[in-house]
N, C-alpha and C positions, 0 to 999 in steps of 0.2 A: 931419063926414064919417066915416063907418063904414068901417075896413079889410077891402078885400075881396081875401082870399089868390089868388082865382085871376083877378084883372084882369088885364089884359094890359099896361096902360098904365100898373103900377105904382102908386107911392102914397108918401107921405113917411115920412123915416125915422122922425120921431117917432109918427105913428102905428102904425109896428113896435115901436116900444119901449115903446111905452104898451099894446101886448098881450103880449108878453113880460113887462115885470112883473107883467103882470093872472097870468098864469101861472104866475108864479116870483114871489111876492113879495119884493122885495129884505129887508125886515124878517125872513122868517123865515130867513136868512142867520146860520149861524154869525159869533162875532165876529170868525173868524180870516180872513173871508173880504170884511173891511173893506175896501174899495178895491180890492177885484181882483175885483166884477161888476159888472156893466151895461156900458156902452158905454166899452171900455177902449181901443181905434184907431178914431180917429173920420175919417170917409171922406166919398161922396157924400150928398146930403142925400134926394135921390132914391132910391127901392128897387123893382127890377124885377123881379130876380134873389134867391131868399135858399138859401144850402146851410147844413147844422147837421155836428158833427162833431163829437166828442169830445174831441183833442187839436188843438191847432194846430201842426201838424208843416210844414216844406217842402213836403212831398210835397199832405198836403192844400191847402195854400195855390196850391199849383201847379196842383193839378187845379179850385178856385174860382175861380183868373183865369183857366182854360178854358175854363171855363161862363160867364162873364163876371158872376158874381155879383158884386151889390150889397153884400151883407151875411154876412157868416158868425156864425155862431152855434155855440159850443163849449162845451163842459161845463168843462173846465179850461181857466186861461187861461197865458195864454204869460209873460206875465210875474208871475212870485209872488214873488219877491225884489225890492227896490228896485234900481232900475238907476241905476250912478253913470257908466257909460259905457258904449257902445254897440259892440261888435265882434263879429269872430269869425259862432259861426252865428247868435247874436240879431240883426247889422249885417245880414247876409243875408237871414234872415225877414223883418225887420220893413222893408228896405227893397223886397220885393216886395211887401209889403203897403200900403206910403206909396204907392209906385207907380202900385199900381192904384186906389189911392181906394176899395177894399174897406174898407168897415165889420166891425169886431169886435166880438161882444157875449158876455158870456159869463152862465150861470146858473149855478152851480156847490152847494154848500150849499143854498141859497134852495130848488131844482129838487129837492134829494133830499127836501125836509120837504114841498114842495108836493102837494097832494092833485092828483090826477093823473100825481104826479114819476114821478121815477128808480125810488125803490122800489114804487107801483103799480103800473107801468109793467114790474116783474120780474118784483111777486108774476103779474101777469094772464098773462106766459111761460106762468110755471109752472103756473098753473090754481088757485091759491092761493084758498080762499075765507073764511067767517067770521074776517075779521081783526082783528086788534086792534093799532092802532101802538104803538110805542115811542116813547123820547125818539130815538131816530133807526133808522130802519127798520119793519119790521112782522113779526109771530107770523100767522099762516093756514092751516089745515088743509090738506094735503099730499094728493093720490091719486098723486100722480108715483115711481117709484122711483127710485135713484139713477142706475141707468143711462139711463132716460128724461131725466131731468135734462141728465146729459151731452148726449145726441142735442140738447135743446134752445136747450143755452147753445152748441153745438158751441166746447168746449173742457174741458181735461184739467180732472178734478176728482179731489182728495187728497181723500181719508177720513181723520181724525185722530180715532180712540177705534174705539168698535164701535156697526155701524151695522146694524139688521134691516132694520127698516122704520119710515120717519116719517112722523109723524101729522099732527104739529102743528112748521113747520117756521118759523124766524124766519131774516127776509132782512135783511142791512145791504147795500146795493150798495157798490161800494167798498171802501178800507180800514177796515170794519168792526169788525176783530177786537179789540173793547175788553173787559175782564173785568166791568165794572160792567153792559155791556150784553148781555153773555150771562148776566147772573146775573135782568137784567129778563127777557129773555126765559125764561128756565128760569121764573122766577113766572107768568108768563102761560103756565103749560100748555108751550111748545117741548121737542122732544126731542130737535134735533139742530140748529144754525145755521151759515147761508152765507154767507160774503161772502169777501172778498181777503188776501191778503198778511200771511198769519198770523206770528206772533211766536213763538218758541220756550215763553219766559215764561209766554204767555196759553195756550198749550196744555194746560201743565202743570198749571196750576190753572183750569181749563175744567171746569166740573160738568157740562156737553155735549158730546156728539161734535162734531166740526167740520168743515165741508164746506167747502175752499179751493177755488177755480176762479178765476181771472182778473179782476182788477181790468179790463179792456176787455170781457170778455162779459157784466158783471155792469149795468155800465153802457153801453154803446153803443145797446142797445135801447132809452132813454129817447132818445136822441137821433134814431134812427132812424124812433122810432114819434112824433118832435114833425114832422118831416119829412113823413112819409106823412098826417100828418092834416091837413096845411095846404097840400101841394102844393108841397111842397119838395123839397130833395137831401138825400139824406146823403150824406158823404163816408166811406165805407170807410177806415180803414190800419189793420188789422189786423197787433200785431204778431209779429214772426215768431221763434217759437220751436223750438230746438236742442237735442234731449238726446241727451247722450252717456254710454257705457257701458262 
């Protein structure tokens, strides 16, 4: 039997999850990410309903047993440290989640190396073309300027060096900001690189200018755009940021 996304009558879980790894192969999964992808809350067997989301927060959780999803599918998973006991807000989460018999799956690493992932899925935002991967992420010529950028991740982006105009531009989605992998991208042609949650350290010896913007706008659109192509949800939590002066 062949899974068909826009049945109405649904279809079993393991034929979702045997297209989701087709997608995400768990093999190209970093090692760190041993045990915390594929099917980490195991629920109904049945799948009628699927939403995708980025984190597994309350709030998303709450808006998935609205919809009465079957399945949620997340980029990062809820649990990444081993659990030796259960309270507080994990007790909470996880027991609306028992509750509803919602299925959790997650792609996480696997999804950012996967052809079609997280990082084509950014580079295609931005219009990125003749590309060339990395060991994580990808180099693609650039027409966008920085403020276009902006308008298109809509969210704040830090310039770190001096920036005219970029050519040739390498994306790690994520917490990207690794020094060995701005040094790949500078070999591959890049003139300036984007990704999250940059380090004071990797700044300083950056042979790159640096384009910080938001570990959620970097990644949400992979999750967004696995949603729209299969007739799914995404769940929104955008979150909410405060600057003061």
């Amino acid at each position: 039997m062949t899974y068909d996304p826009h049945s109405k009558s649904g279809t079993s879980r393991q034929e979702i999850l045997d297209l989701l790894a087709g997608l995400a192969p768990p093999e190209l999964a970093e090692s760190f990410d041993s045990g915390r992808i594929g099917l980490i809350i195991e629920g109904k067997e049945h799948i009628t309903k699927i939403s995708t989301c980025l984190d597994v927060t309350p709030a998303v959780v709450r808006k998935a047993i609205e919809n009465r999803s079957d399945l949620l599918i997340a980029h990062h998973t809820p649990i990444w440290a081993p659990l030796t006991s259960i309270g507080g807000d994990d007790a909470r989460l996880f027991s609306m989640i028992l509750q509803s018999e919602m299925n959790v799956y997650v792609m996480h690493t696997n999804w950012d190396h996967a052809p079609g992932g997280v990082n084509d899925i950014l580079a295609d935002l931005l219009g990125l073309t003749e590309r060339e991967n990395m060991s994580l992420g990808l180099v693609g010529t650039c027409v966008r300027t920085v403020e276009e950028m902006v308008r298109i991740l809509k969210a704040p982006l830090r310039i770190w060096g001096n920036v005219e105009k970029v050519q040739r531009l390498a994306i790690a989605a994520g917490s990207g900001f690794d020094s060995a992998l701005i040094r790949e991208a500078q070999s591959l042609g890049a003139d300036a690189f984007l990704s999250a949650e940059l380090r004071h350290s990797v700044y300083r010896s950056s042979p790159l200018p640096l384009l910080e913007s938001t570990h959620y706008a970097l990644e949400s659109p992979a999750m967004r755009v696995l949603a729209e192509k299969h007739g799914w949800e995404y769940i929104d939590d955008l979150p909410v940021l405060h600057s003061l002066s």
